[in-house]
N, C-alpha and C positions, 0 to 999 in steps of 0.2 A: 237662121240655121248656120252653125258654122262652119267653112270651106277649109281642107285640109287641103294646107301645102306644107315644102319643104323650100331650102335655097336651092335643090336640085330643079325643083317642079314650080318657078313661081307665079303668080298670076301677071298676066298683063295689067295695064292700069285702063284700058278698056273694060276688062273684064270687072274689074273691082270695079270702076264705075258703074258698069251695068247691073251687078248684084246689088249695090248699095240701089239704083232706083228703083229696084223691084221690092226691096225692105219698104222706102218710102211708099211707093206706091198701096202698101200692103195699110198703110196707118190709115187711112181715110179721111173725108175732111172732120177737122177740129173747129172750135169758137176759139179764136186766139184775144187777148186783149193787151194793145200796148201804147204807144204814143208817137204819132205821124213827125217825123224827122224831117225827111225829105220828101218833096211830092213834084213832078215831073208830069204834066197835062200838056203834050205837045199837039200845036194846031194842027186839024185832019186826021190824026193818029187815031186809030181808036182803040188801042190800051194803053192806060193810065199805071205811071211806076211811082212807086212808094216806097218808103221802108219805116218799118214799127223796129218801135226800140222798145226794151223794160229799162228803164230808168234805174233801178232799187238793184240789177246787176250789169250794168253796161252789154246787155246784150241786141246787136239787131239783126232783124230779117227782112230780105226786102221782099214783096209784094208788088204782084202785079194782079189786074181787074179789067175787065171792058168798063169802056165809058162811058157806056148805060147804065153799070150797075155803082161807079162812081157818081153819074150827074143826081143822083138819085137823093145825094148829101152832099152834095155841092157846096152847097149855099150853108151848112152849120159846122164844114167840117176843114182845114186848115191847117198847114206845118203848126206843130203845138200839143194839138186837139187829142185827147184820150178816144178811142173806139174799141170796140169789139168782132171782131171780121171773122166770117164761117168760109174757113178755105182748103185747098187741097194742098199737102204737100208735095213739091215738084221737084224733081231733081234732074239739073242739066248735064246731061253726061261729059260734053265735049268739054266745058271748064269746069267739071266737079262742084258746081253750085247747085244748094240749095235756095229753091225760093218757096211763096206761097202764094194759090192763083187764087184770087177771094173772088166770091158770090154772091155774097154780102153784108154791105158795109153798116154798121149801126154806130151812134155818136153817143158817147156815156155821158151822160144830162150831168150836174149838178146835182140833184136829186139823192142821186144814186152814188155818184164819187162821196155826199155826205153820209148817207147810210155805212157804206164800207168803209168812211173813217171809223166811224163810231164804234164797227164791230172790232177791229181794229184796236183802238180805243178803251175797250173793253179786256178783249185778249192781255193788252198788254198792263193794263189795272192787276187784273188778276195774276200776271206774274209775277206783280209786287214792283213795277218800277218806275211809278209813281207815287209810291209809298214815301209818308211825311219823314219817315225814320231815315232814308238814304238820300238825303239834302244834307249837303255838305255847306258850310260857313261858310261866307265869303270874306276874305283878311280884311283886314281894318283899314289897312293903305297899301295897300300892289305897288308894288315897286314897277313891274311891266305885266301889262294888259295885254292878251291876242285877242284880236276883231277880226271876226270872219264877215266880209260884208263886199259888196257890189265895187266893181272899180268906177273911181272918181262918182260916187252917189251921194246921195242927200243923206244916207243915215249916216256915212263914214264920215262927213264934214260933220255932224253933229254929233256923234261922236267924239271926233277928236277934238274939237273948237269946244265943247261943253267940259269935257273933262280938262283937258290945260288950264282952261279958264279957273275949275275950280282949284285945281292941285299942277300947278305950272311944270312940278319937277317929274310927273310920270311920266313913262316908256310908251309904246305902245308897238307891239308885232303883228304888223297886215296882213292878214292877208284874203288877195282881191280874187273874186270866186263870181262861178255863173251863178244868181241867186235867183232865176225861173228859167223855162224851158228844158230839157232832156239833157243838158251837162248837171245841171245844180246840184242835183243829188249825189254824184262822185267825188266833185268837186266841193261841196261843201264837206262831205266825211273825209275827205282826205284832209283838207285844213283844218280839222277838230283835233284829228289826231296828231298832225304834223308838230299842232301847239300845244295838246298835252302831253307830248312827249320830250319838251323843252322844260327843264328843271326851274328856268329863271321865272317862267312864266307862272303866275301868281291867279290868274282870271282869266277866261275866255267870256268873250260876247260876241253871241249871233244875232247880228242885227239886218233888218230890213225896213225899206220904208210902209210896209203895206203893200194892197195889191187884193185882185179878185180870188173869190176859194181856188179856182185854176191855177192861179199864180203862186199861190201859196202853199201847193201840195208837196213840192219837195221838203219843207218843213215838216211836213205829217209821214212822212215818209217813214219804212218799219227800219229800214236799216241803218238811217242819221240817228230816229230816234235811239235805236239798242248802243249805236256810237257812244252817243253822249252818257248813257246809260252805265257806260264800262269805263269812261272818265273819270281818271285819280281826282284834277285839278275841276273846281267847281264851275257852271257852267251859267251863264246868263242869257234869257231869250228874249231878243228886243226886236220882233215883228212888232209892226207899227198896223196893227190890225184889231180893233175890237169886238167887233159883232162876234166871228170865228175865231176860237183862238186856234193854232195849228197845235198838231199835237207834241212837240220840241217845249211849250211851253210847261207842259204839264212833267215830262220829264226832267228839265232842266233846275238846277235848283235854285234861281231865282228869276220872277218872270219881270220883265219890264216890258208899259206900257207901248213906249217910243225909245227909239235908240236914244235923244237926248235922255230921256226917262231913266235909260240902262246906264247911261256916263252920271249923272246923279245917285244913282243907288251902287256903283262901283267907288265910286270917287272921292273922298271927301273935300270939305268944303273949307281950304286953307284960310276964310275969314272966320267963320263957323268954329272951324277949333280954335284957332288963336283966342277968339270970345269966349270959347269955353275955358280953356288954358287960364284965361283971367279971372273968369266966374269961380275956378276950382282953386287957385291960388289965392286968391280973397278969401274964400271958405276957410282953406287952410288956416289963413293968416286969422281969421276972427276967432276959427278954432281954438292954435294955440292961444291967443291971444287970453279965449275966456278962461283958458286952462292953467294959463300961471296965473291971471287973478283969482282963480279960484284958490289955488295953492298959496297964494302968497295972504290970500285972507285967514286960510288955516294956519298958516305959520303964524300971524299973528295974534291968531285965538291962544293956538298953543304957549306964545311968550306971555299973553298975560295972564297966563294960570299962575296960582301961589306958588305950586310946588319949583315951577321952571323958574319965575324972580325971586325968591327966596329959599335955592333948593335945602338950606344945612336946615329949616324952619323944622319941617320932621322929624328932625335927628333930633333937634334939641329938645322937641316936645317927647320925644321918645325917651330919650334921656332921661329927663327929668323922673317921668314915669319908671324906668330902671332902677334909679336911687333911689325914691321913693318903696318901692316894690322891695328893693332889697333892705332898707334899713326896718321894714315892715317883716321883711321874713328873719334878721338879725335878731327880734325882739322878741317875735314869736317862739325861736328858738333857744334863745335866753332864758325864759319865763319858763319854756318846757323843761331846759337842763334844772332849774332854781327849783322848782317843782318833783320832778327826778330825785334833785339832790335830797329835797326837805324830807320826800316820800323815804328815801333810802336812809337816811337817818333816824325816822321814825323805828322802821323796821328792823336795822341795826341794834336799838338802843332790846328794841323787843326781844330779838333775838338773843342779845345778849342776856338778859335778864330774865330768859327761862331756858339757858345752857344750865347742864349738867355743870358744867367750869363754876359759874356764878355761884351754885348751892354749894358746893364742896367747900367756894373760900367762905361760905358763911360757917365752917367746923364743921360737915357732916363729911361721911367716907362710904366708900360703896364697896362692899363686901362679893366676891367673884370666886366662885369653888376652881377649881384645877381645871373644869374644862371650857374654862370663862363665860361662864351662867353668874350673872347679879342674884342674892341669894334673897327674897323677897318673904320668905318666911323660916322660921327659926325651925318646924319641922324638919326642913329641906338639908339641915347638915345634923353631923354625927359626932358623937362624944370623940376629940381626941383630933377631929379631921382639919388639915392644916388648908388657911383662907388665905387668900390676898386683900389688904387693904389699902383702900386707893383715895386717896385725899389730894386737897388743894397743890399742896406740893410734891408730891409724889405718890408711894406704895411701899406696902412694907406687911411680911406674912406673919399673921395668926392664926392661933391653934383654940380649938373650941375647947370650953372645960365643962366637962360634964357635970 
């Protein structure tokens, strides 16, 4: 319920403490589940102080219990250990502390941590981010590598000793993180992103040597994984763990077996290409190689064609064939005009030879009245009517006599 004040009217910090424990007091006990940090069993004492942390946002609370309800899990339960505790919550007025008084303790088996990865697991399949489609390539040669990995470990010396070995001239940006117990998880997300947000950096790899599923859970973690999940620059997960893979594997876009395993699959192999380098330059060289003798065979096909060592050979047969051709159509034409001519001469001679001109110079005359009608019979003219006669050389008028 809300308390109205003013800066006239304010409350004491008694007072706010004591409304804030009566809120608490109002929530009841809860199942809390978190991860024992601290644990504090002082001889003769008989309550036992603790503090649970959640890992996934750096939060803790600390915890207190009688030592009956502690001995009770004595013996499975450990700074480390994941539990679930049924507690009240308590609020100490005098230092404004909250705590939590547990009743009791229960230890989260193996069993069960693997169930709730799996749902887990599931959840995050289905939001697509283990999807084959959002795997990002890894460069061919990284200029510089970030390694998130345990300081001074067995996977950072393998690591680094493996990939030198193969490519002497890489980089590599450490950086050295809690990789189990109740830091890991911050620490490890904060070094993901530290390194994806350096431009130079080409690849990251999270590596570990292995370790039991307990060990291993800050990698299954929801908030590393959704990290690397939102990584520009591509991500390699090199838990050295087989049986279980942590769920970092299945997000990250490529998984290796063992951190030497991840320096192998990042790295290449400066003898390895140079042998290739030579495999491929020999290819080349045979290549061209068959490629001008192929050419150079064709060019030779083509020199010894007729037409290319003897090119005018055409022309002249061509030739030949043109004079020929023409003195054939000269003679043709000849023979037609000779023919023509003979024909026109015949016809001439015909023509000539049944002209009205021809008959007249054999002495006959053609007789034509006034209105130049040839007069063809003697009825046709009249006593007295003056004619034209027209002969070989000329015409000249007469007059009929009755």
């Amino acid at each position: 319920m809300a308390v109205n004040t003013t800066p006239e009217a304010p409350l004491p910090v008694g007072e706010v403490s004591r409304l804030i424990g009566g809120w608490i007091d109002r929530l009841g006990a809860v199942w809390v589940e978190g991860q024992i940090t601290q644990l504090s069993r002082r001889p003769g004492a008989g309550v036992v102080f603790l503090t649970l942390r959640d890992p996934s946002y750096d939060i803790s609370v600390g915890v207190t219990c009688y030592r009956q309800v502690f001995d009770a899990v004595a013996d499975v339960v450990s700074e480390g250990a994941r539990v679930v505790v049924l507690a009240k919550p308590e609020w100490y007025a005098p230092r404004g502390q909250l705590s939590l008084r547990a009743a009791e303790i229960r230890p989260v088996g193996v069993g069960e941590l693997l169930a709730r990865l799996e749902q887990l697991k599931k959840t995050l399949a289905w939001e697509g981010l283990f999807a084959p489609e959002r795997k990002k390539p890894l460069p061919f040669l990284p200029q510089l590598v970030g390694l998130v990995c345990g300081r001074a470990s067995a996977a950072e010396r393998d690591v680094l000793e493996n990939a030198r070995h193969r490519w002497p001239a890489v980089r590599f940006e450490v950086r050295n993180v809690a990789v189990q117990g109740v830091h890991a998880v911050p620490q490890v997300v904060q070094a993901v992103k530290e390194l994806d947000a350096l431009d130079d950096v080409d690849v990251i790899i999270v590596a570990r040597g292995g370790g039991s599923v307990e060990d291993l859970l800050p990698f299954s973690d929801e908030q590393l994984i959704r990290t690397v999940a939102q990584c520009r620059t591509p991500v390699v997960s090199a838990i050295g763990h087989e049986p279980d893979n942590p769920l970092l594997d299945h997000v990250a876009d490529l998984r290796a077996s063992t951190p030497t395993d991840a320096a192998k699959k990042v790295v290449p192999d400066v003898g390895e290409e140079y042998e290739r380098v030579r495999l491929l330059r020999d290819r080349a060289r045979r290549c061209v190689a068959a490629l001008v003798d192929r050419e150079e065979r064709g060019l030779a096909h083509a020199l010894a064609r007729p037409s290319i060592q003897d090119p005018h050979r055409m022309i002249d047969v061509r030739a030949d064939q043109v004079t020929d051709l023409l003195d054939r159509a000269r003679r043709c034409l000849r023979h037609q005009l000779d023919r023509a001519e003979s024909e026109l001469s015949h016809t001439h001679a015909r023509v000539v030879a049944l002209s009205p001109a021809a008959t007249l110079k054999r002495g006959y005359a053609v007789l034509q009245r006034a209105d130049g009608h040839a007069v063809r019979d003697p009825g046709e003219v009249t006593g007295g009517e003056a004619l034209r006669a027209r002969v070989s050389e000329g015409e000249f008028s007469v007059r009929v006599d009755t």
